[in-house]
N, C-alpha and C positions, 0 to 999 in steps of 0.2 A: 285396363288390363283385360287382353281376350280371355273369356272364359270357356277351358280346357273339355274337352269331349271325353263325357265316362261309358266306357263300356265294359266295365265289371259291376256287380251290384253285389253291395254287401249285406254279410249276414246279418239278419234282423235276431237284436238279441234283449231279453227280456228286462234287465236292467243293466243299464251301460256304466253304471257305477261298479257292478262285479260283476262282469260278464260270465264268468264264468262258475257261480253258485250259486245252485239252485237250492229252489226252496229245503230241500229234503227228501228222502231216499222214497218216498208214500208216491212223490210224481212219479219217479222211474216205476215203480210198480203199478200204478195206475194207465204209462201210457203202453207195455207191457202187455198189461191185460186187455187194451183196447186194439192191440196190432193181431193179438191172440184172437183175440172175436171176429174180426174179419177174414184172417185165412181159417178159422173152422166155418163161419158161414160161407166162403167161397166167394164175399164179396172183393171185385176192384178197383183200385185207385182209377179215379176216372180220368180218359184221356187231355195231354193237354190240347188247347187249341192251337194250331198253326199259328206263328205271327204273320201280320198284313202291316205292310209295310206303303205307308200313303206317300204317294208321288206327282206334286205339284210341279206338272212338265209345262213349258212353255211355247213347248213343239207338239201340242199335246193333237190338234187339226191338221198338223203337215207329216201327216200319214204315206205321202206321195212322196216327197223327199227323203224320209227318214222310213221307209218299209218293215223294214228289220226289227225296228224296235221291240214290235208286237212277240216278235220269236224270239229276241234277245231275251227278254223278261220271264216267257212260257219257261226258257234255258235253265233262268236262274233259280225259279222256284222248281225245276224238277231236281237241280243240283244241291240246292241246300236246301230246301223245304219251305222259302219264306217266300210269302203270297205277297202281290204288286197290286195297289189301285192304284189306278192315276186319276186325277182330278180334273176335268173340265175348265176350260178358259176364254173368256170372251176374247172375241176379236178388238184389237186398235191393240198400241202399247201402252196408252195411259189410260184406258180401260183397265188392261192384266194386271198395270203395276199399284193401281187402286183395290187390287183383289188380295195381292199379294200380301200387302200392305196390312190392309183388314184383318186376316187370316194371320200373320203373323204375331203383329200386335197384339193377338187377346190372349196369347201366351199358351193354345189348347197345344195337346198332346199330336194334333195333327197338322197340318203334315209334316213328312219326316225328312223325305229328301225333297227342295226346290230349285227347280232348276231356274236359274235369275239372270234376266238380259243383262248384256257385258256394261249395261250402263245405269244399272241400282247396285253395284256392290257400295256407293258411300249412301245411299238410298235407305239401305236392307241391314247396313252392317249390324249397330244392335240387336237382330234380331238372330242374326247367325254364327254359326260355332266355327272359332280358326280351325282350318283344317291343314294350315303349315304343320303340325309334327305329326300328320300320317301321312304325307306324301311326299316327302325330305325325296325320295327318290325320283320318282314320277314329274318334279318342278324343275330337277338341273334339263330336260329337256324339250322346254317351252320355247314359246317366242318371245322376249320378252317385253316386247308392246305388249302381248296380249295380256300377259302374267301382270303384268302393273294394272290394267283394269281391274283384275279380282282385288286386288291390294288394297288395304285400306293400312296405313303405317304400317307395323311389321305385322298385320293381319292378312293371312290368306282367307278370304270369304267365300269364294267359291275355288275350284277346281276347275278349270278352261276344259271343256268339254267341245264342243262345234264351234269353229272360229265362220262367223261369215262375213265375206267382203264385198264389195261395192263389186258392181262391172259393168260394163257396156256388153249389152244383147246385140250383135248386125246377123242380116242373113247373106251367106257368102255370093249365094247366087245373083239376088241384088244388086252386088255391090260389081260384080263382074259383068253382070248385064249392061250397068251405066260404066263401065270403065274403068273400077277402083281395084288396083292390088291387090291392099290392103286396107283395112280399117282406118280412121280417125286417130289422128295421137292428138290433138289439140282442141279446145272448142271451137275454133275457129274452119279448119279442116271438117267438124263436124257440123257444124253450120251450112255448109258448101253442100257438102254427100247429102247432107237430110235435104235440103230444100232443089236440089237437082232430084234426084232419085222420087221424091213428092211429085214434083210436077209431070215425071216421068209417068209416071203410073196415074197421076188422073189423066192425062191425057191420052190414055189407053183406057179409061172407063172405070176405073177406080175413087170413084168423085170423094170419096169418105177416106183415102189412105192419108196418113201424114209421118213425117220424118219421120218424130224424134216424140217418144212420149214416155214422160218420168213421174216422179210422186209430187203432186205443188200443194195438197191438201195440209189441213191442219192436222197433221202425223209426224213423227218422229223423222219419218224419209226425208223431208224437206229438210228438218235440221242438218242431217248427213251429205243431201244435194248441195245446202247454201256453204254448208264449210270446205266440200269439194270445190266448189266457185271459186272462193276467196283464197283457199291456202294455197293451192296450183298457182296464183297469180302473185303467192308472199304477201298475203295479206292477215295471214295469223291464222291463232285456235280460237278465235272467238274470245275465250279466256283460256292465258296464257298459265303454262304450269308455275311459276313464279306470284302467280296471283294478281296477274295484271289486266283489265280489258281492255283489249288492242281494237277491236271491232268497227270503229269508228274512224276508217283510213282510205286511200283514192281509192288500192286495189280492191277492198269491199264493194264499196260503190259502183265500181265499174265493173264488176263481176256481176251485182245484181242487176245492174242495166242490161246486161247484154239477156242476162236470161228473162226478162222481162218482154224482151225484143221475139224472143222464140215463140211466147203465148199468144195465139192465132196467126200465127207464121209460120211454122216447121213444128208447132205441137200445139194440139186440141184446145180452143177457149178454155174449155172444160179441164183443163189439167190443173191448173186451180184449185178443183176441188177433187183431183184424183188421190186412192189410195193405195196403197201396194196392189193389191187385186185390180182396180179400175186397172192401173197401167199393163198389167201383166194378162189382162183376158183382152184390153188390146191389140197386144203385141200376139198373142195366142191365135189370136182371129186372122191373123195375119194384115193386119190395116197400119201397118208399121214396122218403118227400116232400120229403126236404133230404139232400143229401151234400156231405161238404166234399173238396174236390179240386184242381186246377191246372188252370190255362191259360196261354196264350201268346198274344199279336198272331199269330204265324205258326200255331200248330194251329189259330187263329178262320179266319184266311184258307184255309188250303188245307185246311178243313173234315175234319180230321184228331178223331173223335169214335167211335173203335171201345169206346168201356166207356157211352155216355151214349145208347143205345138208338135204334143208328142203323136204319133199315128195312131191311137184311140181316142183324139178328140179334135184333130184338126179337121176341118171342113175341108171338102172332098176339093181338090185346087189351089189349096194351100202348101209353098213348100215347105218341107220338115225340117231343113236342113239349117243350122245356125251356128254363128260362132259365137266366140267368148273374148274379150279382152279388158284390158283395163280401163279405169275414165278416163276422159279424155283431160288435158291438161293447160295449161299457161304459162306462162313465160316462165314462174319457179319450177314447174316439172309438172308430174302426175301423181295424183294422189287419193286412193280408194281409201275410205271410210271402215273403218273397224265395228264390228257388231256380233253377232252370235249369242253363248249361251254358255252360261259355268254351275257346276251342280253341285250346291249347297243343304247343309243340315240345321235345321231347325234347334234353334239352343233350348226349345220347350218339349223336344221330340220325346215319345213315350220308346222310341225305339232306336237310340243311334246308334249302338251296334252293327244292328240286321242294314243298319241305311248306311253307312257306312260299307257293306260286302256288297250294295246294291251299286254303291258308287266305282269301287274298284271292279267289280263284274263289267261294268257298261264301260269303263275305261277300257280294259284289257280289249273285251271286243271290237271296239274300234280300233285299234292297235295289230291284232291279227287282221281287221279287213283292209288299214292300211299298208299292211308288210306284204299279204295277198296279191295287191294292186301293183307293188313297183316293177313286175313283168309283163304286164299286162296295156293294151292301148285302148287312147279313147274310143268311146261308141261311135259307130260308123257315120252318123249323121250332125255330129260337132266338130269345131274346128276352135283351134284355141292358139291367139296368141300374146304375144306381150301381154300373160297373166300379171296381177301382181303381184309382187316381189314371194308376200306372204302365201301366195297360192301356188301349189308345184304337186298337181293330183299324180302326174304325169312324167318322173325324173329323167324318161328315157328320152325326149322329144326333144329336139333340138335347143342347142342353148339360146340361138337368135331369136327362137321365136317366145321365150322364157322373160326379156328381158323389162319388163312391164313398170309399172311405177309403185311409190313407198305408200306407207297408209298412216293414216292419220289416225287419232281416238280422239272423242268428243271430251271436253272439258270436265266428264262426268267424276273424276278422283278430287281435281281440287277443289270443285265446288259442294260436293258431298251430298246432304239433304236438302241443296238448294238446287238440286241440278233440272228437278222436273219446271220448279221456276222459269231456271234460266231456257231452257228449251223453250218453252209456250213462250216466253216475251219474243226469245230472236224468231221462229217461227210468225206470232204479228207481224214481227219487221219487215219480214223477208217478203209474206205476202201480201203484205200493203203496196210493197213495189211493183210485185208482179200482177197485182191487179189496177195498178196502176191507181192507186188511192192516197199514194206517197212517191214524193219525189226519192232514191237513195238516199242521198244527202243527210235528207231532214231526217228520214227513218234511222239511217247509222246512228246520227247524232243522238236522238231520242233515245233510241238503244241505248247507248252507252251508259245514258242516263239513268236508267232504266234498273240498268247491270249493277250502276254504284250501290244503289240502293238495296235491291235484294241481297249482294253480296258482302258488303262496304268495302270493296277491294279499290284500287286508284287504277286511274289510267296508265296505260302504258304503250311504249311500241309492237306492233306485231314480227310473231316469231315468223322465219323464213324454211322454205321448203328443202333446201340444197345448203 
């Protein structure tokens, strides 16, 4: 049973057997004559202290995407009075979520509000407070993929705060230089453009450009890359919401073959061992025609683009100019990967109250900057289309070019506190193939194996895209 967020404190009373009789009438005159003494000496009750309110952000380095924040919080403690730290975070995600983890687990009074990737609510849940009956309102107008991530049964554990999705990075100019309309909808189409467009530009003196460069490291990107692979082609979630693993099927296989096919061909030997940052100061550098990446409604809006080659750090002959669209897909359709951030309260909080007004403050304001936005057009130097479905920064811009693909979320509800597991095993998987150290095949197959065991779930068929 969740256990319910108090934010009234009751009065402390001397014996709870008669709360209401005192010893006898000597205290009233004793306390009396001690309230007497201080207003004739002129002394005062001394001031309270401010509360501080700790804020384990997970956005706590992506200052450049999220600018505002820093004002958002000066906002809220000139408003109501309550002081804001936030807490430091290493970089990787199974780093943060090792931290988080820690820090929660010892049950201290801090921190109050955490804000927890869209893929530890069944991770974190013991440790955090339902926040379903404070925001009965604020929930009927979710998305509700996203809204099931926070979920853990009829627990709301976080509050969906930044939704970020998958997307494909192209630069337009590029892509009209060698001939192309438009972007990529397929892998296969993506295949074509990166490996034309590559030999284009070394052949002009570029001997270091390449296609296509994404995340192949031992990081969470990869999980999110291999299950775009496979689900675009109907090849499942990995594990299926049913509790099934499906993983072990042609379209897998043939999905990790082909992107196997890409490493030292149309993307870096070295992408292997790339990580969010490796691929995105790539692409910043401008040595690159397609990168797969994340976005948000709120970093489109408040023009939050420090890795996609903004005119404060692009090298002098780099152009600035980029678009946005959705991943590229397969024969079941297109399918961006679900991720972001939902802001959660510590069930050990010295403070849930004040972290609670902290949470409804940072809501609201995104809120006004998104009502702000719907008159307003993208920045001059982006170009955006067939977002997907989930991403719509932009409502005035044409419906055609709106028309993008569905998004997937990682297996991380039904597998619960088994999911960082399950991550790092498919993750092996995926890169044994792509370094060529396992045939698919063999690796599916072991997978699966792999999967009964940490889970004890049964095989099953993989669900489809359409």
């Amino acid at each position: 049973m969740a256990t319910e967020l108090k934010i009234t404190t009751p009065l402390k009373r001397a014996n709870s057997a008669a709360p209401f009789k005192w010893a006898g009438f000597s205290k009233i005159a004793t306390a009396v004559g001690l309230l007497l003494i201080l207003v004739l000496s002129g002394c005062q009750p001394a001031a309270q202290e401010p509360v501080t309110v700790t804020f384990l952000d997970v956005e706590w380095d992506t200052s450049g995407m999220n600018p505002g924040l820093a004002k958002d919080l000066q906002d809220f403690t000139r408003e109501s009075g309550i002081q804001v730290k936030r807490i430091p975070r290493p970089d990787g995600s199974f780093n943060q979520l090792a931290l988080w983890r820690e820090l929660l687990k010892k049950g201290a009074a801090t921190p109050d509000v955490v804000s927890i990737d869209v893929i530890w609510s069944g991770i974190l849940n013991q440790y955090l407070t339902d926040l379903k009956p404070y925001f009965a309102a604020e929930l009927t107008s979710q998305n509700p993929v996203v809204l099931a991530s926070y979920s853990v049964g009829d627990k709301l554990v976080a509050i969906p705060h930044h939704a970020y999705i998958s997307v494909l990075y192209y630069r337009p100019t590029l892509l009209r230089k060698y001939g192309y309309r438009e972007p990529p909808k397929t892998w296969d189409e993506l295949e074509r453009m990166a490996a034309r467009i590559q030999a284009g530009e070394r052949a002009k003196g570029e001997k270091d450009f390449w296609g296509y460069v994404w995340q192949g490291g031992v990081n969470e990107d990869l999980t999110c890359s291999g299950l775009e692979w496979q689900f675009s082609e109907d090849g499942g979630r990995i594990i299926e919401d049913n509790k099934t693993i499906s993983v072990n099927n042609e379209q897998v296989i043939r999905a990790w073959q082909r992107a196997a096919r890409w490493v030292g061909s149309i993307s870096p030997p070295a992408v292997t061992a790339y990580g969010l940052w490796d691929a995105q100061n790539t692409w910043g550098s401008g040595k690159a025609a397609f990168l797969r990446g994340w976005q948000s409604n709120y970093s489109v809006i408040t023009r939050g683009w420090p890795f996609l080659g903004s005119r404060s750090i692009t090298p002098p002959g780099v152009a600035t100019q980029f678009g946005v669209t959705s991943v590229p897909g397969g024969s079941g359709g297109r399918a961006s990967t679900l991720g972001g951030n939902g802001l959660a309260i510590s069930l050990a909080s010295a403070h849930p109250r004040e972290a609670l007004e902290l949470i409804r403050f940072l809501l609201r304001r995104d809120d006004q900057l998104m009502h702000a936005n719907e008159r307003s057009g993208p920045p001059e130097e982006s170009e955006f289309f067939e977002l997907p479905a989930i991403l719509n920064p932009y409502p005035q811009l044409a419906q055609s070019r709106q028309r993008g693909g569905a998004v997937v979320a990682r297996p991380s509800i039904v597998t619960g506190e088994k999911y960082e597991e399950v991550s790092r095993a498919y993750i092996r998987a995926v890169r044994s193939v792509l370094t060529g150290d396992k045939i698919s095949s063999l690796a599916a197959s072991e997978l699966e194996k792999e999967l009964v065991e940490i889970t004890g779930f049964s095989q099953g068929p993989p669900s489809k895209l359409n």
